[in-house]
C-alpha positions as CSV (number, residue, x, y, z in Angstrom):
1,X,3.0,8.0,-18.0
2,X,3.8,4.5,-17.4
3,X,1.6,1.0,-18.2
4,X,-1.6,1.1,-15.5
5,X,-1.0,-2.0,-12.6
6,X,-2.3,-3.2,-9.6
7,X,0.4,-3.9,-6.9
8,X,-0.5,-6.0,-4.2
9,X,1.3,-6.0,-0.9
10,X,2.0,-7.5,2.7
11,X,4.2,-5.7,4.7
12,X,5.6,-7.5,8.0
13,X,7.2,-5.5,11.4
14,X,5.7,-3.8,14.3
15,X,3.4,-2.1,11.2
16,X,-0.3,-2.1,13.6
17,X,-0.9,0.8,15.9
18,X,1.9,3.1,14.1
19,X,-0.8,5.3,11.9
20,X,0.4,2.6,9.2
21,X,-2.4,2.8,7.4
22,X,-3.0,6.6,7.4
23,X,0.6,7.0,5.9
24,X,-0.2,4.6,3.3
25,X,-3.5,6.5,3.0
26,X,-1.7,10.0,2.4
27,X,1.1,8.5,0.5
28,X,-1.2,6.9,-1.9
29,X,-3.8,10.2,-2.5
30,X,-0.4,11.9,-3.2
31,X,0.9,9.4,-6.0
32,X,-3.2,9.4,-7.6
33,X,-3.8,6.0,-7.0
34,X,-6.7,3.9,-6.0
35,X,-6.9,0.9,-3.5
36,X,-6.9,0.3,0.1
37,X,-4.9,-0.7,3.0
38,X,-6.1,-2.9,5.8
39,X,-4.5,-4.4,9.0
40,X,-4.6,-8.2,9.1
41,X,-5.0,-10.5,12.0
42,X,-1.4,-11.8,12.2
43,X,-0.3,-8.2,12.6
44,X,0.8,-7.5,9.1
45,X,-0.6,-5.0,7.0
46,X,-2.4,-5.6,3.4
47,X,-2.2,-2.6,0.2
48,X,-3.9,-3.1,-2.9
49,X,-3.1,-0.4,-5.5
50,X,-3.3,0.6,-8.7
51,X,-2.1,3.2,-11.3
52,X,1.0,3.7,-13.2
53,X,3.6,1.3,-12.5
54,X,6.1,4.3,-12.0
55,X,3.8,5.7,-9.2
56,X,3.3,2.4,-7.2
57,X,6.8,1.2,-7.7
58,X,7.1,4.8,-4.7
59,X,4.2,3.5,-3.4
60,X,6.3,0.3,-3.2
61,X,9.4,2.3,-1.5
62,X,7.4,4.2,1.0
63,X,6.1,0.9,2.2
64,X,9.8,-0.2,2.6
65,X,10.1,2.8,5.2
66,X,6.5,3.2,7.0
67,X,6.1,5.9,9.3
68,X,8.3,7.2,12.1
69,X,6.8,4.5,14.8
70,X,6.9,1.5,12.5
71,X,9.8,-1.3,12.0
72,X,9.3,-2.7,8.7
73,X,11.0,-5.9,8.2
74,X,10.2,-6.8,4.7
75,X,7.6,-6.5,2.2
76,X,5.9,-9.1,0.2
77,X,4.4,-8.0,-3.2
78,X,3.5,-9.1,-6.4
79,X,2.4,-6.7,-9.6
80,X,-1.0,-8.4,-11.3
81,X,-3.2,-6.8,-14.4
82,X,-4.8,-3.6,-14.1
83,X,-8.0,-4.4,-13.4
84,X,-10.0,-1.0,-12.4
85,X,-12.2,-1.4,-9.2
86,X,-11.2,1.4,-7.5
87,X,-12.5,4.7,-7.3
88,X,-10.2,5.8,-4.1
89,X,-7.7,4.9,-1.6
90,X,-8.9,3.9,1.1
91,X,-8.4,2.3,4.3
92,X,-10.4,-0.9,4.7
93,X,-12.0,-2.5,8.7
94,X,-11.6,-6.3,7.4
């Protein structure tokens, strides 16, 4: 198992009103993690996850692609310390 980190992400396209979220949602639940995805005003979408590196770095790759109705353009993400206040994925309303 890899070193426990929190990926935080922004990811830019026609990403809002695709089921974005859920697909981050299920995506996420399958890799173990814990988190949460929200839509953002300016139309992006915001995921904030954490777990082993290897797990979010396909996390990180299924962002990339999105679901069938979404246009990703490009993702902006950082990886920060571990810091454990999750206790699920989720999806967040602001």
């Amino acid at each position: 198992m890899s070193t426990p980190m929190r990926l935080s992400a922004i990811v830019h396209g026609r990403v809002q009103g695709v089921l974005f979220r859920d697909f981050t949602c299920r995506q996420a639940w399958a890799l173990g993690l814990k988190g949460f995805v929200r839509n953002l005003p300016d139309g992006t979408v915001e995921a904030v996850a954490e777990g082993p590196q290897d797990a979010l770095e396909k996390l990180l790759e299924q962002l990339r692609v999105g679901p069938s109705g979404a246009v990703v353009d490009h993702v902006d993400f950082r990886w920060e310390d571990h810091l454990g206040g999750f206790d699920r994925f989720e999806v967040r309303y602001r």
